[in-house]
N, C-alpha and C positions, 0 to 999 in steps of 0.2 A: 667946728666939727659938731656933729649932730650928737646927741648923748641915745645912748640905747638903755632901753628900758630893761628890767633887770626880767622880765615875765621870755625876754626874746635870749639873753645870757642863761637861762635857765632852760631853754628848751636844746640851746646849741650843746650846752654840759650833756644832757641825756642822750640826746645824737651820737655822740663821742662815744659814752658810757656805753650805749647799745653795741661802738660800733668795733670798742674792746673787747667786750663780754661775747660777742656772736660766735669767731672761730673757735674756743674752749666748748662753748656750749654743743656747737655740731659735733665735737670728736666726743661727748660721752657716750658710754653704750648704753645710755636709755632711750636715745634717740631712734632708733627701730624701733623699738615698742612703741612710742608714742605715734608712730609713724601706722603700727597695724593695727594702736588702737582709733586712726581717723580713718580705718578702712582702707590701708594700701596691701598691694599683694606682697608674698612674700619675697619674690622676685625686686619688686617695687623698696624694698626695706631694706634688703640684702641681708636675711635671716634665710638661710638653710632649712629648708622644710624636713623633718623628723622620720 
């Protein structure tokens, strides 16, 4: 069996980690904001315009 290099185990961990941490990160409500501060409409964010 071939041995894996620890630089290739180390990148597979972060993969993971990304792929844990992703759906928490989508449901906070800062996520709109970040969203109209890269120039999306409001429509586009789903903030209710005032």
């Amino acid at each position: 069996m071939k041995a894996v290099s620890p630089s290739f185990f180390a990148l597979i961990a972060f993969i993971g980690g990304l792929a844990i941490l992703s759906p928490p990160l989508s449901k906070t409500p800062v996520l709109p904001l970040f969203a109209q501060a890269l120039g999306a409409t409001p429509a586009e964010s789903g903030i209710k315009p005032i």
